[in-house]
N, C-alpha and C positions, 0 to 999 in steps of 0.2 A: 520220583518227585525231584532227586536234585537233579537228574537229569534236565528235566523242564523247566525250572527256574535258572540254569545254564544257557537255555536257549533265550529264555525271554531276556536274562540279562544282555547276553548279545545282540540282539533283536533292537533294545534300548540303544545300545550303546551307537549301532549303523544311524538309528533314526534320529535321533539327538541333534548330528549335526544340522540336518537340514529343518528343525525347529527353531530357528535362529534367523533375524532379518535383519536391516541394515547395522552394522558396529556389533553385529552376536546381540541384536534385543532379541528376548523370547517371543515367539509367534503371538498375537495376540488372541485374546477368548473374542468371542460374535461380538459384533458392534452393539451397542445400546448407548440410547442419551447418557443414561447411570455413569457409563462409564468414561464419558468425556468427565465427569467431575471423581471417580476415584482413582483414574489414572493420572491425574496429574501430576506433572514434572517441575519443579522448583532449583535444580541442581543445573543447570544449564548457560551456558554464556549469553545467549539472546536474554534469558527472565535474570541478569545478574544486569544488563544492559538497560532493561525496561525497566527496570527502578532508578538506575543512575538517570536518568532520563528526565522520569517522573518527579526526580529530588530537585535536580536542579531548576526546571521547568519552576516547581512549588515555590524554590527559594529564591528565584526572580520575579515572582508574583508577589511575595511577603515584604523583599527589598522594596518593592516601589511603594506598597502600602504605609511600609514606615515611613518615607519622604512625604505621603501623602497623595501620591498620584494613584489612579486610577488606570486596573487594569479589567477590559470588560470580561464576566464571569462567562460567557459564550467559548471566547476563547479556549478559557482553561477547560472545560469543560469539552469542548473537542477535542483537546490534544491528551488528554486524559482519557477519556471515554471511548469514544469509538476509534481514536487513532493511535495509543499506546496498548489500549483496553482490548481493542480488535486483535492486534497481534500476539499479545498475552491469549486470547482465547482460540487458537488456530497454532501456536506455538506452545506455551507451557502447560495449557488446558491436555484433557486425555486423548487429544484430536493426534497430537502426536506420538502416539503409540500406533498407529494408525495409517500414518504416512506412507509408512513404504509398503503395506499392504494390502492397500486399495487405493488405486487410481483418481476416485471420484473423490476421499478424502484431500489429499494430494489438490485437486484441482480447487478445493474450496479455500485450501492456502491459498490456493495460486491469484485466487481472485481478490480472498480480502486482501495480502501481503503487497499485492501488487495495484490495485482497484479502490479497494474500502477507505484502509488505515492511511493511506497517505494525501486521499479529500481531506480528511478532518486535521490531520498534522500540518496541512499546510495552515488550514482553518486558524489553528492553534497559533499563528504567526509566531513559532518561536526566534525563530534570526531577530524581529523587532523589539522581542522582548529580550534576547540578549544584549541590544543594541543600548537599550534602555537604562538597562542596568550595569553592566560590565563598565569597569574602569579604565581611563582615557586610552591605555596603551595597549590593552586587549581588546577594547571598540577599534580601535585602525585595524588592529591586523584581521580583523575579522570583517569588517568594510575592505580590505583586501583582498582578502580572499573570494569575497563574494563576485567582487568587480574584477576578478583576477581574468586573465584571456581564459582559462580552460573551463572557468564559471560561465563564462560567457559562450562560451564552443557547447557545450553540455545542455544550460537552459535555453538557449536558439529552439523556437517550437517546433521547426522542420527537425533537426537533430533527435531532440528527448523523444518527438515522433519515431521517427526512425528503429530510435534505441528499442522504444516498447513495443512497437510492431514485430520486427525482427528475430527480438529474444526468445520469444515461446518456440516459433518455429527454429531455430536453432537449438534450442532443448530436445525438444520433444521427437524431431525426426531425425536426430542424429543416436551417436552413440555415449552420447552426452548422460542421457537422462540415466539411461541401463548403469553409468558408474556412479551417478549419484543415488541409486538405492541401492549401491553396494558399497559405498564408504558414508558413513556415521559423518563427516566432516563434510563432505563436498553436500550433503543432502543438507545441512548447517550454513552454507556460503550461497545455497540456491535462497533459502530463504531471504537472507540478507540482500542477495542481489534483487529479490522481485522488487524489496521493500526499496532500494536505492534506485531502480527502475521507474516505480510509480511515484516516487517524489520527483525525481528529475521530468516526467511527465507533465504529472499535475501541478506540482508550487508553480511553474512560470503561467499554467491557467487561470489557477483560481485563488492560490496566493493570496496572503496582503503582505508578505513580507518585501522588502525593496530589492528586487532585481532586475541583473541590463538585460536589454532585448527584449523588452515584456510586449507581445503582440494588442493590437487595439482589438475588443471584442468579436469584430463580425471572424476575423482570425482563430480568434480563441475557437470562437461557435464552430467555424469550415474545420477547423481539426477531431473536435467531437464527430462532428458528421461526419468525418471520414472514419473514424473507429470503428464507428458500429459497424459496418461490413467485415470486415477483419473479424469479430470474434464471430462471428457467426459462418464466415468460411472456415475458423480454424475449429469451432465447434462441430459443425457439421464435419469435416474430415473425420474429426476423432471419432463421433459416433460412426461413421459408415464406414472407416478402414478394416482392411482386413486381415490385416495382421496384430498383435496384440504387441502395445507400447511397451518398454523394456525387456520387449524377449521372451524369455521364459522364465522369466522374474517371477511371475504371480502365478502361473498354476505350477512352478517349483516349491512354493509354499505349502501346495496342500489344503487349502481351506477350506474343511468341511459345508462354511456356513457362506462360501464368496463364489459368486462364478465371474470370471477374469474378465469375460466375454462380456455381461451383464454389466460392471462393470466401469467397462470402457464407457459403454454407453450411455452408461449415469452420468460418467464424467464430461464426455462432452457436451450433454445438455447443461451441466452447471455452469460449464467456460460458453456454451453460449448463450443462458438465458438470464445468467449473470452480467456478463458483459454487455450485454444492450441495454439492462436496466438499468446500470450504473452510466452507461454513455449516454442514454437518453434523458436520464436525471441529472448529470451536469451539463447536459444541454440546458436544461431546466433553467439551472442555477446561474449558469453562465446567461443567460437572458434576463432572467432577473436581475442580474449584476447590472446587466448595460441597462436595463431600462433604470435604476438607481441613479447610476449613473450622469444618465441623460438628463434625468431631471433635475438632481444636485448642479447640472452646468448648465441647465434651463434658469434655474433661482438664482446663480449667479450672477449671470447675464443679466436678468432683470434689475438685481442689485447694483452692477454697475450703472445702468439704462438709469436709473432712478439718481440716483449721483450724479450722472451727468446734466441730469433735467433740472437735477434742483439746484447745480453749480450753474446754468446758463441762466436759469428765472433770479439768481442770487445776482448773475453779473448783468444780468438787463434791469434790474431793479435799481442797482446802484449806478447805473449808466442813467435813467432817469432821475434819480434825485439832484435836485438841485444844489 
């Protein structure tokens, strides 16, 4: 008997190491919905982030209220909801116990952090609402910075184009990605980079906060339409390659309840059925804008036209009186 409890103890002690995934987390038990909410993680620099965020965002909305001004409740409510809210549910949520385990988890970051959260944080217009509120000497330097050249080099649509296109496939087919599911920190810096990715993207599309180089719609729209291709080539690679992303990352795991292989191919239908939705829906939106647009400088127009008409019957009037 002690014999054998010798061997198992051993036996424990070889397999141990390799129950451990990115930073030494313990392997996680079968995916279930249940467990996106009991795995929750509240200890983390990102959800120490999303409150600072959400605080100050709050106490720029309450500042204007006391003056009296009006800040519309859309706003707050994107940049809260699906754009701080999003990130918080694909980061703090049990979705991150998960990450570095399965790929197609991973790609559903990949889409909101990069896709989702940062349409409605533009939504959110916070630059204008710091603008609004902030005191005279920390409104310059932040009207500085906005207008600054490297602000300008960055939101340039061709550029933040560029940046979003480029970065997945510089992840994903490099040796890139296999070290961020083996350091806890660089898999922490990938997050943050999608989320600085899809802002520099989207703010200078759909925005209202005031930024240089802002393209006129039919632009805005030729860059959407140019996206959708893109995930859908990078979707389809992922599901038809034949080699498994990060190596031997995921069947070094062991997953009774995951096949690595299956998988992948979850994941790239996500990155591409995801991504045409969300591109075809700011197509959407971004037409809607210009048709708004168009009409607000249709009414204008008229209003002037009307000003003018009733200044020339005003000065032909008084040309006739005697």
């Amino acid at each position: 008997m002690l014999h054998v409890d010798s061997i198992f103890a051993a036996t424990s002690a070889v397999a141990a190491p390799q129950a451990v995934a990115a930073g030494g987390d313990p392997i996680p038990p079968p995916f279930t919905v249940a467990r996106v909410f009991t795995e929750t993680r509240l200890d983390s620099w990102l959800a120490l982030g999303l409150v600072l965020a959400a605080g100050l965002y709050l106490y720029g909305v309450h500042r204007l209220r006391l003056r009296g001004d009006r800040w519309p409740v859309a706003r707050t409510v994107f940049f809260l909801g699906p754009g701080l809210g999003g990130i918080a549910a694909v980061t703090v949520s049990g979705l991150h116990a998960y990450d570095t385990a399965l790929l197609s988890v991973h790609m559903v970051q990949h889409m909101v952090l990069s896709m989702v959260s940062p349409i409605f944080l533009a939504l959110g217009a916070p630059i204008t609402l710091a603008l609004r509120t902030l005191p005279v000497r920390p409104r310059k330097r932040l009207l500085a910075i906005v207008h600054s050249r490297i602000a300008r080099i960055y939101s340039f649509p061709l550029v933040a184009f560029a940046i979003f296109v480029v970065n997945p496939f510089a992840l994903y087919f490099t040796d890139l990605y296999r070290y961020t599911l083996e350091h806890a920190w660089a898999h922490e810096v990938v997050h943050a980079h999608f989320i600085m990715t899809g802002c520099v993207f989207f703010w200078p599309l759909l925005g209202l906060d005031p930024l240089p180089g802002r393209w006129p719609y039919p632009g805005r729209a030729l860059l959407m339409v140019l996206s959708v291709p893109f995930h859908t080539v990078l979707g389809l690679t992922i599901m038809q390659s034949t080699t498994l992303f990060g190596g031997d990352w995921y069947p070094s795991l062991n997953l009774t309840w995951s096949n690595p292989w299956d998988d992948q191919v979850v994941a790239g239908g996500v990155l591409w059925a995801g991504g045409e939705f969300v591109s075809v829906t700011m197509l959407a939106v971004l037409v809607a804008q210009w048709i708004r647009q168009s009409e607000r400088e249709a009414r204008r127009l008229d209003r002037e036209l009307d000003r003018q008409e009733a200044r020339q019957r005003a000065a032909e009037a008084a040309e006739t009186t005697p």
